[in-house]
Backbone bond lengths (Angstrom), bond angles and torsions (degrees), N, CA, C in turn:
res aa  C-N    CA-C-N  psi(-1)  N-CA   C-N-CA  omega(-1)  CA-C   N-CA-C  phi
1 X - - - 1.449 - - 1.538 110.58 -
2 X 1.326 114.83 -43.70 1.985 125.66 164.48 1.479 99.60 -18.19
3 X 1.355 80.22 -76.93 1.664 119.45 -157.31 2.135 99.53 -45.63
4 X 1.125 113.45 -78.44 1.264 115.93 170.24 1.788 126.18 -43.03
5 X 1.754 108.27 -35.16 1.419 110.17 152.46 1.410 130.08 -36.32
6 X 1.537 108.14 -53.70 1.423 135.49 -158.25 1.341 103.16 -79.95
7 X 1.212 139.94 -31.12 1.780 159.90 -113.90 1.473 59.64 -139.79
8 X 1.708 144.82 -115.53 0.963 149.34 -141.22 1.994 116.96 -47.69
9 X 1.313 99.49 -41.84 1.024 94.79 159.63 1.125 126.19 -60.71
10 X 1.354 142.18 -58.69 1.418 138.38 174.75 1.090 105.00 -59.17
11 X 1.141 160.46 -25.55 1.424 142.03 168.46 1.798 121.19 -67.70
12 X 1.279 109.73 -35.18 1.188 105.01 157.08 1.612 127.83 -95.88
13 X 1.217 117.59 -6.12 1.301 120.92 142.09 1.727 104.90 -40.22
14 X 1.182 124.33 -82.10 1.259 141.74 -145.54 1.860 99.65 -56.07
15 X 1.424 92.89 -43.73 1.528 102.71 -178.61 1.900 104.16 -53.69
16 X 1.302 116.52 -57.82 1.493 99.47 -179.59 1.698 133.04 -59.13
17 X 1.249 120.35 11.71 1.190 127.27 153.81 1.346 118.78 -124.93
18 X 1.404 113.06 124.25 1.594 149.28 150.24 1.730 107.23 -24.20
19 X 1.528 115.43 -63.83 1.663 118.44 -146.43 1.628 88.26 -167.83
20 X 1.170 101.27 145.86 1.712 125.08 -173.19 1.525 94.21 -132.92
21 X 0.975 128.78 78.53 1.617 136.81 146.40 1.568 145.45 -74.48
22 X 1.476 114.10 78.83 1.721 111.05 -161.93 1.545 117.25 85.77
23 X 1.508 102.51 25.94 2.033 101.83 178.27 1.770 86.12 82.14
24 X 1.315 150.14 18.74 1.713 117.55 -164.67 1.934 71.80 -141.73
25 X 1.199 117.70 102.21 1.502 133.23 144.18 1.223 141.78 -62.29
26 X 1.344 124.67 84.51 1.211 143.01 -161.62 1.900 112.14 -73.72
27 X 1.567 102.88 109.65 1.101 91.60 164.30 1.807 148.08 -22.96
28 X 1.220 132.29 119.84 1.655 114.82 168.53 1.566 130.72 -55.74
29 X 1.711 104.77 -32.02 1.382 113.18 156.76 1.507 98.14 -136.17
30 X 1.373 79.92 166.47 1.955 116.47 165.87 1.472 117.23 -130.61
31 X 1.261 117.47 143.92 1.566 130.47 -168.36 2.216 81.96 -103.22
32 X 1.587 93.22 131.70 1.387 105.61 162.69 1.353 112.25 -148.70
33 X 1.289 126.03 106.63 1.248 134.76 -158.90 1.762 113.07 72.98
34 X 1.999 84.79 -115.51 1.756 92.59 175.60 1.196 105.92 -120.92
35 X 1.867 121.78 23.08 1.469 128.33 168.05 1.768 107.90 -100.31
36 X 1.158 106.29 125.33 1.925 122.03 138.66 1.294 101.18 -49.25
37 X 1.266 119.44 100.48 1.529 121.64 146.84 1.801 117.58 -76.75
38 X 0.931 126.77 143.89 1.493 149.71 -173.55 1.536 114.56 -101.11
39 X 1.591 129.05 109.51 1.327 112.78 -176.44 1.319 110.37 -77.72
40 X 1.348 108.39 126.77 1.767 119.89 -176.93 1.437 101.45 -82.24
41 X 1.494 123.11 -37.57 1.555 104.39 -161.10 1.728 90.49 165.22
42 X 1.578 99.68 143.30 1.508 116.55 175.22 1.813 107.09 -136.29
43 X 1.243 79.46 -159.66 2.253 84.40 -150.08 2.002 92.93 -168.83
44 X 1.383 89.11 158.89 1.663 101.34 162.31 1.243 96.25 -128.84
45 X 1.559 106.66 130.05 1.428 97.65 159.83 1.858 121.89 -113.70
46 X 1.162 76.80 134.71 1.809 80.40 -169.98 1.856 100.44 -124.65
47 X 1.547 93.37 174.02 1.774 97.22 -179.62 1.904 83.35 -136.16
48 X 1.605 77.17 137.19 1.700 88.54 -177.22 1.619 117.32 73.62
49 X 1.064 103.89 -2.00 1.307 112.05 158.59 1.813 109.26 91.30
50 X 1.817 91.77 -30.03 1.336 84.64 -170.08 2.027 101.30 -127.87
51 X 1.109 103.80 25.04 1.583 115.18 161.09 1.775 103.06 -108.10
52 X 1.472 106.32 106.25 1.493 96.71 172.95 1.607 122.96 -126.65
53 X 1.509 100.02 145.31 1.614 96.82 -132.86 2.162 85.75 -112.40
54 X 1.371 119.30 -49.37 1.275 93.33 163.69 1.407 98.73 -146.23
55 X 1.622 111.90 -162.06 1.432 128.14 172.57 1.316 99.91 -116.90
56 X 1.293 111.29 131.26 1.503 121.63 177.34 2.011 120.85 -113.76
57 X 1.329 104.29 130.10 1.656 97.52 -175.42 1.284 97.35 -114.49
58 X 0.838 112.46 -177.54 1.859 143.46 -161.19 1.820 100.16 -152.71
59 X 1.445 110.18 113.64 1.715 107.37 167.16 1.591 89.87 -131.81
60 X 1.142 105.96 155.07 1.323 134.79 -175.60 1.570 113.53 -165.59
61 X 1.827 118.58 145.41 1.168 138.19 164.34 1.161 107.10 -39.36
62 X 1.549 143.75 -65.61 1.316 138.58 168.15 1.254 113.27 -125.23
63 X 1.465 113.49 141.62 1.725 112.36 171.64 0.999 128.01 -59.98
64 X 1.643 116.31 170.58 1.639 99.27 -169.59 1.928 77.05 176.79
65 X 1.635 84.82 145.80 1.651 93.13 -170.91 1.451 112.57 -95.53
66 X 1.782 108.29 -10.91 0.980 95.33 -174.25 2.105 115.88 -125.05
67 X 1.144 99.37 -174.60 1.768 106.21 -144.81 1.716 98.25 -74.87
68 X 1.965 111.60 -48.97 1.129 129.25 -178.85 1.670 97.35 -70.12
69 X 0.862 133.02 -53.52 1.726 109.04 171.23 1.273 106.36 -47.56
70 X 1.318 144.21 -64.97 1.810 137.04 -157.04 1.269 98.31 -44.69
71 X 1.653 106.60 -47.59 1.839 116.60 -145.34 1.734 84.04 -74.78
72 X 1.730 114.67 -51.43 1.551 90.62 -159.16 2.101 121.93 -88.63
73 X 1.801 89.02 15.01 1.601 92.22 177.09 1.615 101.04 -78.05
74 X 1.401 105.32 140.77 1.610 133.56 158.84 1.707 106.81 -77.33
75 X 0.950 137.36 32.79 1.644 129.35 -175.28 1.600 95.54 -112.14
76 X 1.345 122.12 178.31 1.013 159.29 121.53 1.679 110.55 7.53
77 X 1.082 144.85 80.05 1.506 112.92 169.22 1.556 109.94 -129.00
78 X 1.472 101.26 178.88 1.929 108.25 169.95 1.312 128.62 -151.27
79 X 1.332 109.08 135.88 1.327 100.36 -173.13 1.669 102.21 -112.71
80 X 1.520 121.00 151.04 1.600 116.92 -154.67 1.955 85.09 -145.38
81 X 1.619 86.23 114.65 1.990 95.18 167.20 1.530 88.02 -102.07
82 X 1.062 119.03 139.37 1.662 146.25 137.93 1.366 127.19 -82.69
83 X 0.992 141.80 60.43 1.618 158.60 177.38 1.520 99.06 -23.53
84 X 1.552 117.04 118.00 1.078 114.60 -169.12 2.406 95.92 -114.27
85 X 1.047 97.95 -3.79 1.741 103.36 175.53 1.353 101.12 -157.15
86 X 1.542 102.22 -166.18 1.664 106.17 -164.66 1.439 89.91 -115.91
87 X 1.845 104.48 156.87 1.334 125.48 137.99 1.342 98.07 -171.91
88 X 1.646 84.62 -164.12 1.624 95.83 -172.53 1.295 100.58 -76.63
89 X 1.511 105.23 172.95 1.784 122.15 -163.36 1.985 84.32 -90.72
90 X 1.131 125.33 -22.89 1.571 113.96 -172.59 1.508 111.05 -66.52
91 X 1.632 110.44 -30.75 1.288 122.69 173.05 1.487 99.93 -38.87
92 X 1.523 133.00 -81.13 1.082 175.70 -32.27 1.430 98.79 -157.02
93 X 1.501 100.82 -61.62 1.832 136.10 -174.09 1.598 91.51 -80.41
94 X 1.785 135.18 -51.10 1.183 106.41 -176.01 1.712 120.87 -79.84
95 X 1.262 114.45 5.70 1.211 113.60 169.16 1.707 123.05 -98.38
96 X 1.271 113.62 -32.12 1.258 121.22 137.28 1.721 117.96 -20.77
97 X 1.168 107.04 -102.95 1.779 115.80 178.95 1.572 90.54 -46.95
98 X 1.106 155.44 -94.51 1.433 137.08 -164.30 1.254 130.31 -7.17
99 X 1.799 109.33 -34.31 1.635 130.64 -166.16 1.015 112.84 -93.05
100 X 1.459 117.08 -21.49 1.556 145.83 -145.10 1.660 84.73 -111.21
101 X 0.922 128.94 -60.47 1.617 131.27 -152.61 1.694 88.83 -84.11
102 X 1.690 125.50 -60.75 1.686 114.24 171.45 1.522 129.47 -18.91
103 X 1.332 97.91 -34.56 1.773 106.69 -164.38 1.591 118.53 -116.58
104 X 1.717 92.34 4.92 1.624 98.46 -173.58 1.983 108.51 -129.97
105 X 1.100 113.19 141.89 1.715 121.92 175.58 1.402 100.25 -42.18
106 X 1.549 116.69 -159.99 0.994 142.12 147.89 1.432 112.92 -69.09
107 X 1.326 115.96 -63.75 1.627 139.76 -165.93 2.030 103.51 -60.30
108 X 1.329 90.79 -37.38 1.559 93.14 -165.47 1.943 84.40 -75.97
109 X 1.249 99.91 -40.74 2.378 96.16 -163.28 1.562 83.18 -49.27
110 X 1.441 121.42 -55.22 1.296 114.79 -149.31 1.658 117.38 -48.70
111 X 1.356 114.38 -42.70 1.348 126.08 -170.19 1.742 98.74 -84.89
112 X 1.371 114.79 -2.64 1.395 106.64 150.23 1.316 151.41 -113.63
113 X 1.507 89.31 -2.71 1.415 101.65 -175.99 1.362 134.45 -68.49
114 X 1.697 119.41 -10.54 1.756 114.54 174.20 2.121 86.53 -84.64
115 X 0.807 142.01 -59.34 1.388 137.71 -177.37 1.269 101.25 -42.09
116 X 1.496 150.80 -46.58 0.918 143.27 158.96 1.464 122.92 -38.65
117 X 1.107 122.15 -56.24 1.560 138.91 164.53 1.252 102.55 -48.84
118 X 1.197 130.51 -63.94 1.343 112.97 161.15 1.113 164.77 -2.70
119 X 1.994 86.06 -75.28 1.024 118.02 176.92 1.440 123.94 -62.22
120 X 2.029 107.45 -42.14 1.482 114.14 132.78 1.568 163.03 -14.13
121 X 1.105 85.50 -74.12 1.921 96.97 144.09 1.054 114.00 -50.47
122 X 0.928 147.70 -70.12 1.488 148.71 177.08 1.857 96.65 -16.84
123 X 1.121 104.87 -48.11 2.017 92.40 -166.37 1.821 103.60 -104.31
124 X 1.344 99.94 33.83 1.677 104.85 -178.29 1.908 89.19 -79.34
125 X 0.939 118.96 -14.88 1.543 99.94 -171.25 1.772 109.08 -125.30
126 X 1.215 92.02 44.82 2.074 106.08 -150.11 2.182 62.38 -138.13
127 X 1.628 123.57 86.02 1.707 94.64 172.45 1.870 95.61 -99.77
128 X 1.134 134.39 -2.30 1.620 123.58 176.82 1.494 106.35 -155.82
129 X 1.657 104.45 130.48 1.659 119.81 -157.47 2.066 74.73 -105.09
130 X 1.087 113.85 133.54 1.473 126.49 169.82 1.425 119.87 -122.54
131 X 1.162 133.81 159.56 1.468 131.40 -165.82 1.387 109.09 -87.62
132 X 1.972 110.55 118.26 1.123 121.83 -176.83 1.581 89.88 133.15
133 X 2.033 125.70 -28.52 1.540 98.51 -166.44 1.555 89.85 -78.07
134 X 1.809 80.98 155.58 1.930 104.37 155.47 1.570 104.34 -114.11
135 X 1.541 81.21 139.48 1.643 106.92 177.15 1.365 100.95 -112.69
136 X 1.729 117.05 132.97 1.509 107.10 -162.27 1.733 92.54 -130.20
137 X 1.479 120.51 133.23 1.016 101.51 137.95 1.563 134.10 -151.64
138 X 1.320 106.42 159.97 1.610 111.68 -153.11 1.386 110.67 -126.38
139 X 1.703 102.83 135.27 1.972 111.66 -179.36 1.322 86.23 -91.11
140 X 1.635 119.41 127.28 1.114 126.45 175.55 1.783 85.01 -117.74
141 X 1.735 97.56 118.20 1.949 117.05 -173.91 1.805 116.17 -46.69
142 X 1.459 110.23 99.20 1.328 99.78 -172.08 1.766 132.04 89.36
143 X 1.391 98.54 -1.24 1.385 126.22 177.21 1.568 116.53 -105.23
144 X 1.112 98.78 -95.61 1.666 112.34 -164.60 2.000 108.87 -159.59
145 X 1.422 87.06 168.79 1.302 84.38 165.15 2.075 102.70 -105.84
146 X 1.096 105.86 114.75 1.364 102.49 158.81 1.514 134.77 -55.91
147 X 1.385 140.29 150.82 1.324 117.68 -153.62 2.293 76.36 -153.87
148 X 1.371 97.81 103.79 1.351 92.58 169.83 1.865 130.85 -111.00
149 X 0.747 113.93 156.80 2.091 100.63 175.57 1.737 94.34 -133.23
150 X 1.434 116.06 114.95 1.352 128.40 169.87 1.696 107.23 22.38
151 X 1.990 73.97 68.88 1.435 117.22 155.26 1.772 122.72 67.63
152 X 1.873 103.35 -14.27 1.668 112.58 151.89 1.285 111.15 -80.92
153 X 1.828 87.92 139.63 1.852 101.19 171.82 1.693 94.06 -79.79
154 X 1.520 95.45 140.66 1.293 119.17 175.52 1.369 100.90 -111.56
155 X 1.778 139.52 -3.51 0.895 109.91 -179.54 1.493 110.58 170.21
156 X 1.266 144.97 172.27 1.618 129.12 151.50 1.538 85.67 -141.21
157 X 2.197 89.68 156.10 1.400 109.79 160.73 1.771 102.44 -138.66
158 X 1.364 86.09 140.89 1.520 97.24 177.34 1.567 104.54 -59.22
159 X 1.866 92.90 170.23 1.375 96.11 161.31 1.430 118.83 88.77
160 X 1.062 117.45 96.68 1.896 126.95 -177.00 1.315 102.39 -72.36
161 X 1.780 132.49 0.32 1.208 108.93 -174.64 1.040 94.26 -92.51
162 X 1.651 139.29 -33.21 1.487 146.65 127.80 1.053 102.00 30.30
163 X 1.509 101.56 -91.10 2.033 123.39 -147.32 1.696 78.52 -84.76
164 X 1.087 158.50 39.94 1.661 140.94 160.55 2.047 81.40 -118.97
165 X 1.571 99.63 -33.96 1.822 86.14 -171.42 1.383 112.93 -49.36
166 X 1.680 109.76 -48.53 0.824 102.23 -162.82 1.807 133.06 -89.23
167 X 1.759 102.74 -14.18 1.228 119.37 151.86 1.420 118.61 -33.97
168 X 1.706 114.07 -52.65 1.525 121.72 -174.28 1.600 109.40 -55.09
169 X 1.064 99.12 -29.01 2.138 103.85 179.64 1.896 80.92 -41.81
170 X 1.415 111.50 -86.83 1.515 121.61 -147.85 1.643 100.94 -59.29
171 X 1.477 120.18 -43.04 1.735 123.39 -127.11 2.099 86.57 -131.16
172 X 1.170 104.89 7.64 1.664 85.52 -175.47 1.416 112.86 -105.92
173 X 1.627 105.97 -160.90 1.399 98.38 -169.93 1.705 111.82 -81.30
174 X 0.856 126.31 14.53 1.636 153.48 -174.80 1.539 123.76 -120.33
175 X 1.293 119.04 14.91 1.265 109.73 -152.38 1.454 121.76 -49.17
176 X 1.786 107.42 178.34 1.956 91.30 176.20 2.016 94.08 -78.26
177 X 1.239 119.41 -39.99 1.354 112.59 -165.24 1.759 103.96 -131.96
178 X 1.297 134.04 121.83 1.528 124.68 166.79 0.985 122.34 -38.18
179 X 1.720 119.16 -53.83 1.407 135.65 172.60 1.743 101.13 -42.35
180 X 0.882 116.74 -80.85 1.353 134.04 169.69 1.454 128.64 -18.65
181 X 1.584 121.06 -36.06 1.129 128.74 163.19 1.584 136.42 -107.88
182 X 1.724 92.44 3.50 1.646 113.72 145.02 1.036 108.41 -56.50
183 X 1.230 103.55 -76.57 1.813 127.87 -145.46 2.034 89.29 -58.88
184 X 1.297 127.29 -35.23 1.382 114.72 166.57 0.847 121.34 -105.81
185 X 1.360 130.17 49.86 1.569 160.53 123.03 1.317 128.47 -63.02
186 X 1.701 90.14 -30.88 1.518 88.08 -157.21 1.151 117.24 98.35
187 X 1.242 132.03 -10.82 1.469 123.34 -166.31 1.998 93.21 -122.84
């Protein structure tokens, strides 16, 4: 009877994760608000291939392989860093705005840049990201973008053109890594 417990347990163990990327197991869903989000697709992102800094997911209402569907759905979505080493949270924030500025004009930064600042502040009291934090963030439809660090809100910013800025880091025509915006594709 053990034996068949254990067998049952691990099978539905196994069922609540989607993707096992770098030891960091990414849920199949996430609860955001009063939506089931769906994991579309995750990634490691590393520099040099062999410094790797987190695991990144993609959840969404329905999957979808491609980048211009995520950017032009109005639903619910989330994006989930898994901190795979340490540094400071400024690291974090200057790679952020780096991703943000790759994929955007002049004209478009401008109409984002105090939300950006913002969006910043938000991790003035976040001073060392260590392996294991999640950095979450979520388009809540008609709200805000939520901005979480292991699972406290740190913050909201209006504005869905916002939460598409910052999607473009992973999913735009600039991405931070190719690999990276497959793998949260889905593909």
């Amino acid at each position: 009877m053990k034996k068949l417990f254990a067998i049952l347990l691990l099978c539905f163990s196994a069922q609540a994760y989607a993707l096992e990327i770098e030891g960091v197991k990414l849920a199949d869903t996430v609860q955001v608000e009063k939506a089931t989000l769906k994991l579309n697709g995750g990634g490691l992102r590393s520099v040099f291939s062999f410094i790797k800094i987190y695991v990144a997911a993609l959840y969404l209402e329905n999957k979808t392989t491609s980048a211009d569907a995520v950017l032009a759905d109005k639903g619910y979505k989330r994006i989930e860093l898994h901190v795979l080493g340490e540094s400071g949270s400024e690291r974090f924030v200057h790679g952020f705005r780096k991703g943000i500025e790759k994929n955007h004009d002049k004209e478009q930064l401008a109409k984002l840049m105090d939300r950006m600042a913002a969006f910043e502040k938000f991790f003035d009291g976040v001073k060392s990201v260590t392996k294991g934090d999640v950095m979450a963030f979520e388009w809540l439809p008609g709200v805000a973008t939520r901005v979480t660090f292991n699972g406290k809100e740190l913050g909201r910013i209006e504005g869905e053109d916002f939460y598409r800025a910052l999607l473009a880091i992973w999913i735009g025509e600039h991405p931070v890594l190719d690999d990276l915006k497959q793998g949260m594709l889905g593909g």
